[in-house]
C-alpha positions in Angstrom: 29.9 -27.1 80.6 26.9 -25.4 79.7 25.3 -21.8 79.7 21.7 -21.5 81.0 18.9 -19.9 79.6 15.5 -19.3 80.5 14.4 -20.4 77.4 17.0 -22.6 76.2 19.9 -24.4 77.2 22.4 -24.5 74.2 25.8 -26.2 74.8 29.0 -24.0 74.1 30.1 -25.3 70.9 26.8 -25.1 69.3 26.7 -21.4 70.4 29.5 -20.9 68.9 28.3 -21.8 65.4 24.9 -20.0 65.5 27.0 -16.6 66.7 29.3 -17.6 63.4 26.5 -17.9 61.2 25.0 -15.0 62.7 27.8 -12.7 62.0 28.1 -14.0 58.7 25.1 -13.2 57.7 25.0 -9.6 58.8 28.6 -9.0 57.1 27.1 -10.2 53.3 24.1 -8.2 54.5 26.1 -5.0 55.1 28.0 -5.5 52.1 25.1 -6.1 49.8 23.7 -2.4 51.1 26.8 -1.3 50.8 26.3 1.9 48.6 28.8 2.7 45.3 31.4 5.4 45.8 29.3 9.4 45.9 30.9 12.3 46.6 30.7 13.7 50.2 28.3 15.9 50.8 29.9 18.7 51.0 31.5 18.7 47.6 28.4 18.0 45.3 29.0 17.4 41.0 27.1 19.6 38.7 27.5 16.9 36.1 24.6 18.0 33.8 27.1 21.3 33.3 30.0 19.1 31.7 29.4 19.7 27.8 32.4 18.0 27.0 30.7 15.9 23.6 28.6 18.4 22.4 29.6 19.7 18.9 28.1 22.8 15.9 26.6 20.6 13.5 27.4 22.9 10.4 25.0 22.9 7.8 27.3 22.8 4.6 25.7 20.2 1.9 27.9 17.8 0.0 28.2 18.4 -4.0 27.4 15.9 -6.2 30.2 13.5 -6.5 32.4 14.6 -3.5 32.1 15.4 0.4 32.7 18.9 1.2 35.1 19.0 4.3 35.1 22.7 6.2 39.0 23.2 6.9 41.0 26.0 8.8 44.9 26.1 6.8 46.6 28.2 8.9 46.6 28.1 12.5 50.0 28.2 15.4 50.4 27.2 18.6 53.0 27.6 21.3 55.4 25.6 19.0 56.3 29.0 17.1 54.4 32.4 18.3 51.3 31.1 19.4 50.1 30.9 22.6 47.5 27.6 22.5 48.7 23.6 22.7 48.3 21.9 19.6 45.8 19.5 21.6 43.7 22.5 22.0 43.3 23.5 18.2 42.2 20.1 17.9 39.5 20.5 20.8 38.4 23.9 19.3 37.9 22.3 15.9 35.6 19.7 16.9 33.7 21.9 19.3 32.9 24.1 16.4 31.9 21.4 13.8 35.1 21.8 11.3 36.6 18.1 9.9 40.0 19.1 9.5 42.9 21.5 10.1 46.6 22.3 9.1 49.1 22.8 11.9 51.8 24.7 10.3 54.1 26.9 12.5 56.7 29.0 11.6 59.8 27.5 10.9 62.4 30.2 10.9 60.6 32.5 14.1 60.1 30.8 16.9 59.8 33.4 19.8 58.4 30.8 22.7 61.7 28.7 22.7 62.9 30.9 25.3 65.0 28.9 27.8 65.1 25.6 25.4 61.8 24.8 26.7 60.1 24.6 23.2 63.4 23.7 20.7 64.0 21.2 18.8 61.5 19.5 16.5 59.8 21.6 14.0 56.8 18.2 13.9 56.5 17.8 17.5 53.3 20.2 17.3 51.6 18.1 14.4 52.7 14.9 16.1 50.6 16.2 19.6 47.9 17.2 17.6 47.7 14.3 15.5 47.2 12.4 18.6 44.4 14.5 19.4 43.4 14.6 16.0 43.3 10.7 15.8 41.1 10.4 19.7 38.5 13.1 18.6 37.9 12.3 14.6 40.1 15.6 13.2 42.1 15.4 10.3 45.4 16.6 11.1 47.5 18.3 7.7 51.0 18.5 8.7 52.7 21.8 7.4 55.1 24.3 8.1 55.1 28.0 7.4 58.2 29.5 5.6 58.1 33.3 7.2 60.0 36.0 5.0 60.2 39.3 4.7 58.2 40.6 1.2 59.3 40.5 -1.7 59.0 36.6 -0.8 56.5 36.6 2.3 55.1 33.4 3.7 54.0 30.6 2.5 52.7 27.5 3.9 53.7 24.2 2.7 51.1 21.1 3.1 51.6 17.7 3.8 55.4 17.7 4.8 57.3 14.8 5.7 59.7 16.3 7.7 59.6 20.1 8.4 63.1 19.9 10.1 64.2 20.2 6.4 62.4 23.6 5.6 65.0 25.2 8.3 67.4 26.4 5.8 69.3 30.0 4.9 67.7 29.7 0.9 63.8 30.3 0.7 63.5 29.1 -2.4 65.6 25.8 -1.2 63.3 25.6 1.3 60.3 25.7 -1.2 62.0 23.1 -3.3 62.8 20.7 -0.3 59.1 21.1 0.2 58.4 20.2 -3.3 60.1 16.8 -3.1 58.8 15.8 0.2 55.1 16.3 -2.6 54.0 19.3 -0.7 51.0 21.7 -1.5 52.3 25.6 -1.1 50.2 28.5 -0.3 50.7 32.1 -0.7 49.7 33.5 2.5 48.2 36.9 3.5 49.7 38.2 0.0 48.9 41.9 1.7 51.4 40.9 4.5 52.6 43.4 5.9 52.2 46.8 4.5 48.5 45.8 3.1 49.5 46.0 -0.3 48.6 43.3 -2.5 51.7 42.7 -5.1 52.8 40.0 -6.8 56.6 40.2 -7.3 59.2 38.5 -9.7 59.7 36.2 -6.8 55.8 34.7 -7.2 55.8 35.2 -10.8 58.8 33.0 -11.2 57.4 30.3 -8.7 53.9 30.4 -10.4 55.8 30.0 -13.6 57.5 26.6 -11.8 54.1 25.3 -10.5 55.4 25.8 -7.5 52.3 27.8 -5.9 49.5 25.9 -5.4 46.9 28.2 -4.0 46.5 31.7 -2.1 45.2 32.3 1.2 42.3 34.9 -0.2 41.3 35.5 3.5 43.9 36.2 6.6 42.3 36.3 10.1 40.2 39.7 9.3 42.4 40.1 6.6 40.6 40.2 2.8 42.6 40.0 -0.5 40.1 40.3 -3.5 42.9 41.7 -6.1 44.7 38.0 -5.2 41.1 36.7 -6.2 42.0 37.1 -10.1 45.4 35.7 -9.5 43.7 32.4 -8.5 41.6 32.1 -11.8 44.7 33.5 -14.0 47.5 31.0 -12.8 44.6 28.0 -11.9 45.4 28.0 -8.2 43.4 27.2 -5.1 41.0 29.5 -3.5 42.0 28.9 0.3 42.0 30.8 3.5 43.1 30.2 7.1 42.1 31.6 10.4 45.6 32.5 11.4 44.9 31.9 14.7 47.8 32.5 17.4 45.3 32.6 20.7 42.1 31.2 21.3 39.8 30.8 18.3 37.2 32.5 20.8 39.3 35.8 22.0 39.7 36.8 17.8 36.3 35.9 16.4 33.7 35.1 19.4 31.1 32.6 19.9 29.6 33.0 16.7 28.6 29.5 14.9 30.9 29.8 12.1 33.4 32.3 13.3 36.6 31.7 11.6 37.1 32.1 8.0 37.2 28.5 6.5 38.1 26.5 3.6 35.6 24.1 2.0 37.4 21.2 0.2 35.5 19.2 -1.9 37.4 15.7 -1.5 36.5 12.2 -3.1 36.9 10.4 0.8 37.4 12.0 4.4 41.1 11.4 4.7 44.3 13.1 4.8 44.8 11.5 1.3 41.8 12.9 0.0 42.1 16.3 1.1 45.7 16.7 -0.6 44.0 14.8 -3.8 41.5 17.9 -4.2 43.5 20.4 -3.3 45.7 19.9 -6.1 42.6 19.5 -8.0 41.9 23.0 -7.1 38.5 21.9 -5.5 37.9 24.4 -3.0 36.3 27.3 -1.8 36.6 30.3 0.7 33.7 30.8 3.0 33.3 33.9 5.6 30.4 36.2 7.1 28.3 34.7 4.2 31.1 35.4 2.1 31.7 32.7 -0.9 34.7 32.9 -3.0 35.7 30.2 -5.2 35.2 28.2 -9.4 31.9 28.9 -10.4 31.4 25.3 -11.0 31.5 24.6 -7.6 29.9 27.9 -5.9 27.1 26.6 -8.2 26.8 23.5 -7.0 26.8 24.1 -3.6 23.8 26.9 -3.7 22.1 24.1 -5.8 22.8 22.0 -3.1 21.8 24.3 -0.5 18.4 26.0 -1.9 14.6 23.7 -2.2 11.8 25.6 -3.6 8.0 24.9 -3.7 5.4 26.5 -5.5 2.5 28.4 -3.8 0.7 30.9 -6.7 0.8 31.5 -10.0 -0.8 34.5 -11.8 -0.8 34.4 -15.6 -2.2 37.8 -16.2 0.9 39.1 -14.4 2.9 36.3 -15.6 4.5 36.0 -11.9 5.0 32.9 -9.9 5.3 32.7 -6.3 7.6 29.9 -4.6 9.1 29.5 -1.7 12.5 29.0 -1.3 14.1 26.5 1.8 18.1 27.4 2.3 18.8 24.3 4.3 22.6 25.6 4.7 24.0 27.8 7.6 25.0 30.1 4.9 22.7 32.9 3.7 23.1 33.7 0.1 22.4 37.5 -1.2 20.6 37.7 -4.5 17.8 40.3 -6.1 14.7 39.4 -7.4 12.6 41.6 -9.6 15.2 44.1 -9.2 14.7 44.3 -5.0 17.5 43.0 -3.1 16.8 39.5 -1.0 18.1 37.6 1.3 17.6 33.7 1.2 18.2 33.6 5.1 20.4 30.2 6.0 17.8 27.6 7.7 14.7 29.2 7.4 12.0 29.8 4.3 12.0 32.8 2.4 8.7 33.8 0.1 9.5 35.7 -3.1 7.2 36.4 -6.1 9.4 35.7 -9.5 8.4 37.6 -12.6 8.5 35.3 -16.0 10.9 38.0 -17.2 14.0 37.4 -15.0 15.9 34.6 -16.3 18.9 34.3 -14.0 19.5 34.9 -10.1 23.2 36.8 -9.1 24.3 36.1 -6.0 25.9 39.1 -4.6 27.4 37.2 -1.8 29.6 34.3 -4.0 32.2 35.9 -5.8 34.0 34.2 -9.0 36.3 36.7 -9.1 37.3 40.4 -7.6 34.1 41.9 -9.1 32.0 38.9 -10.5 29.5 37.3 -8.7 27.7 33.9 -9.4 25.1 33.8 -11.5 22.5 30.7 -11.8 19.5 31.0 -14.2 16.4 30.9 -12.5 15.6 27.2 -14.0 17.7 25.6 -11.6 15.5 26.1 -8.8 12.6 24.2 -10.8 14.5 20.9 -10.0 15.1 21.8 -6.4 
């Protein structure tokens, strides 16, 4: 059998074939211009509005010898009072630039356990934000915060190994189960609650035990400058915490550098090496241009921060002009030739330096309750 054509006769089996091959090729050539999976059109993607890895870079210099890691100690989440997932202190960290954090919710009040949804496991918020901690490049402190009324108060105790074991009737157990486990303890808000700033037999006796490592200077809004003098008298840390129970943005805005932090100068970036210079008192307290912290180390960081280059001199006034770079995000206050200035943070500021001044204050970094750092002016000669 065969099927005419006016052009061609081709037998039935051989038609067969060509019609094969034919569909062949048009099936590899649909699939080749096949296009890759796009949303419909109705339901466009305004993918260039996803800012999901974009980070503050905060200008804080390393000292000589050690990293300086920007910290917030104090912080809750739903586990205790809060109102935030511990995964979400981790992503608000990161998103404003800080390297680390310490997740330490109250261990004796826990008002978000209602209906058993939340009880159980006083390290089930560090263990979720560990996890986070671990995916987005956060240090994660474990801790707990033993809440009492005054004379006692709070205090938050630092790299726990199980803060199941704080839960118990004795505060001052609980500070010595802390104490084996190698925990670091800080005083918290020491005006907390009636805004008076006292240290009691309680703390006395504890500071006497080495048993208080540090003081939490700055609360949230909170500022204790009497509890500045404390830290310099008994050789404790200068530390503050955000205190953060909602989102960091609802209590301190969009600010770069909103929340009260604590700068730990630490040998390696590591969980280790944050408790290693904590105990080595290397720290500082940093808010609003606020500095508080060892001399030593206030001084090294505006050495750090400050560049200066010379522009004039004039030896019949014996005055030199310079200017001075603060390549830091923190402005430091001082006065030249008795006028106040301010050495704004990123930018240059022009000043005209009399022979006669020797030394630069800086109103703005405070030693102690009513001491400020002071540099002399050489300092800037190598900068």
């Amino acid at each position: 059998m065969t099927v005419q054509s006016k052009k061609r006769i081709y037998p039935v089996s051989g038609m067969k074939k060509i019609l094969f091959f034919l569909v062949l090729l048009t099936s590899i050539g649909s699939l080749a211009a096949q296009p890759k999976p796009t949303p419909t059109n109705d339901t466009p993607e305004f993918i260039d509005h996803f800012y999901t890895n974009v980070r503050d870079y905060i200008r804080i210099p390393d000292i000589p010898g050690y990293l300086t890691l920007k910290c917030d100690l104090h912080i809750h989440s739903a586990y205790s009072d809060g109102s935030v997932w511990p995964s979400v202190r981790v992503d608000e960290a990161w998103s404003e630039g800080l390297d680390a954090i310490a997740i330490t919710e109250h261990i004796e009040y826990r008002p978000n356990n209602q209906n058993g949804l939340l009880q159980g496991d006083h390290n089930q918020a560090y263990r979720i934000a560990k996890a986070q901690g671990d995916r987005m490049g956060i240090l994660v402190i474990p801790g707990g915060e033993i809440s009492r009324y005054k004379p006692l108060g709070h205090l938050n105790a630092f790299f726990l190994q199980d803060a199941n074991a704080l839960n118990v009737q004795d505060s001052l157990k609980a500070i010595d189960i802390a104490i084996r486990q190698g925990a670091f303890i800080m005083w918290n808000h020491p005006g907390w609650p009636d805004r008076q700033v006292t240290m009691y037999e309680e703390h006395e006796k504890l500071l006497r035990e080495h048993k208080i490592h540090g003081i939490e200077l700055i609360n949230g809004p909170e500022y204790h400058p009497r509890a500045i003098a404390w830290c310099r008298e008994y050789d404790l840390a200068y530390l503050c915490g955000s205190d953060a129970h909602g989102l960091i943005v609802t209590k301190y805005g969009t600010a770069r550098m909103p929340r009260p932090m604590t700068l730990v100068f630490a040998k390696e970036r590591s969980i280790e090496g944050l408790k290693e210079a904590m105990f080595a008192r290397r720290t500082a307290v940093v808010f609003h241009d606020l500095l508080i912290g060892p001399a030593q180390y206030l001084g090294a960081l505006v050495k750090a921060s400050l560049r200066s280059t010379p522009v004039s001199r004039d030896e019949s006034r014996k005055i030199s002009t310079l200017d001075i770079l603060n390549d830091s995000d923190i402005s430091f206050k001082t006065v030249v030739n008795e006028l106040p200035v301010i050495l704004h943070a990123g930018r240059i500021t022009r000043i005209t330096l009399p022979d006669s001044q020797t030394e630069l204050e800086f109103t703005n970094c405070l030693i102690t309750e009513n001491e400020f750092l002071s540099m002399p002016v050489s300092f800037l000669q190598g900068n």
